[in-house]
C-alpha positions as CSV (number, residue, x, y, z in Angstrom):
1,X,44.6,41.6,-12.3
2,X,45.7,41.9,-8.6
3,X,44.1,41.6,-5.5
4,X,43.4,43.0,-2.4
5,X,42.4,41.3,0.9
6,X,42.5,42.5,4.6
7,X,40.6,41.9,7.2
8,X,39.2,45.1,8.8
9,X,37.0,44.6,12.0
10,X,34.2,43.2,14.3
11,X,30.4,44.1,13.4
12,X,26.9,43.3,15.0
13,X,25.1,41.5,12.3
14,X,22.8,43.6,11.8
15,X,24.9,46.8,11.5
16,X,26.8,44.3,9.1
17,X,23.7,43.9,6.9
18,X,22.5,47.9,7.0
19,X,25.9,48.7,5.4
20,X,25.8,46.1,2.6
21,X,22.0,47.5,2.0
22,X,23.6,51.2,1.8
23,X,26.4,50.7,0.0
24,X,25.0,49.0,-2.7
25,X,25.9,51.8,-5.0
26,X,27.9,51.8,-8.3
27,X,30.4,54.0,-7.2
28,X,32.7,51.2,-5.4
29,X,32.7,48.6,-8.1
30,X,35.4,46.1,-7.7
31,X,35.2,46.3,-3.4
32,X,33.1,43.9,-1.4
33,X,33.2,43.8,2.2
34,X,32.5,40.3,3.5
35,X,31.3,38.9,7.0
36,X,32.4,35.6,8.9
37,X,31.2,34.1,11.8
38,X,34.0,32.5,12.0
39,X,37.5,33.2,11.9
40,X,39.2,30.3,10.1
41,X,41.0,30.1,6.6
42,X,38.2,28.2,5.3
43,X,35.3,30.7,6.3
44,X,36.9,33.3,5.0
45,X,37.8,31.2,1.4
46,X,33.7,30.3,1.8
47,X,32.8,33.9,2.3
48,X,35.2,35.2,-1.1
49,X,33.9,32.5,-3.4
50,X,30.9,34.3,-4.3
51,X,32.2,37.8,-4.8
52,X,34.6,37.0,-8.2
53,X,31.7,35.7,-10.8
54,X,30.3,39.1,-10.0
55,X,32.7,41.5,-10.6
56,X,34.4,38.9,-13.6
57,X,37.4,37.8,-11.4
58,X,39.6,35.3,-11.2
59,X,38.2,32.9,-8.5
60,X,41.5,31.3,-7.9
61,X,43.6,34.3,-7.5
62,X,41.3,35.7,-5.2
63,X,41.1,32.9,-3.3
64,X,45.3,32.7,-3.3
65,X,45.0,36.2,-2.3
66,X,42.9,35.2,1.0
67,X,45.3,32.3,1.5
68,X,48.7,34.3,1.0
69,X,46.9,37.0,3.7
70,X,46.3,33.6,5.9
71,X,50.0,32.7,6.1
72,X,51.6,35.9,6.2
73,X,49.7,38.0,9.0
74,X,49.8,35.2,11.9
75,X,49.4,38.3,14.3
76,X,46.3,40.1,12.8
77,X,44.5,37.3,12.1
78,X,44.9,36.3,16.1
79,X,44.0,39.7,16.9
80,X,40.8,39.8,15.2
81,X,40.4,35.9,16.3
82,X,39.7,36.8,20.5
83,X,38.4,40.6,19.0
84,X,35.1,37.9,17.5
85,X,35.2,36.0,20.4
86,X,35.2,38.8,23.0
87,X,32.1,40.2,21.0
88,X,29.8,37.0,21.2
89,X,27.9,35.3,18.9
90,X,26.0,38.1,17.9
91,X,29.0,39.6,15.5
92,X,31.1,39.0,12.3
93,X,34.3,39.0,11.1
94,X,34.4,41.0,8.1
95,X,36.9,41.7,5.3
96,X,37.2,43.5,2.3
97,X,38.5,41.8,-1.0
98,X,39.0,44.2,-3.5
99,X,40.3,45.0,-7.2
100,X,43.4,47.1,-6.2
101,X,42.9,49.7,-8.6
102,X,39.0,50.0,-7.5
103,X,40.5,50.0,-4.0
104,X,42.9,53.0,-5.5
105,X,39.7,54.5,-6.5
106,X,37.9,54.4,-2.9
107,X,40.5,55.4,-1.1
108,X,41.4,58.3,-3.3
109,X,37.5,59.5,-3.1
110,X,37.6,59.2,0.4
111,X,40.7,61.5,0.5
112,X,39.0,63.9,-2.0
113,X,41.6,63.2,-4.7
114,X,40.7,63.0,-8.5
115,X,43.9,62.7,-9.8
């Protein structure tokens, strides 16, 4: 199985939480957005670990997925780096980690698409 990890924005913590309540719904199985309050390698790595058991993943590809996002986007990850800091200590960091065909599935029932 592959994997799928990007980090995606800045949210107050409480706006965080409200959207983890909502979207507790069966129809996104296999995508978990996660929230940081940090932005280091080894939050992120702390804030993955508890998603795989849960959808029956494989905790270290997942967490080589996290690590091969780590050292290949040097840019983003600085980006969203000051992004946290300029929003206080109020906010998270949050990410999504996903199954990619479950990711497939979101985006194509965003779009509309059954194919």
């Amino acid at each position: 199985m592959k994997y799928s990890f990007d980090i995606v924005g800045v949210s107050p913590v409480l706006q965080f939480f409200n959207h983890q309540q909502i979207c507790q719904k069966p129809q996104h199985q296999g995508v978990e957005y996660i929230g940081t309050h940090k932005c280091t390698l080894d939050a992120l790595i702390e804030s993955v670990e508890p998603v795989p058991p849960k959808w029956n993943w494989d905790l270290d590809q997942v967490v080589d997925t996290v690590i091969q996002f780590w050292l290949n986007n040097s840019d983003s990850i600085g980006y969203w780096r000051s992004r946290l800091t300029d929003a206080g200590t109020d906010n998270l960091l949050v990410a999504r980690v996903a199954d990619i065909k479950a990711l497939q599935s979101e985006f194509e029932s965003l779009l509309g698409k059954n194919w």
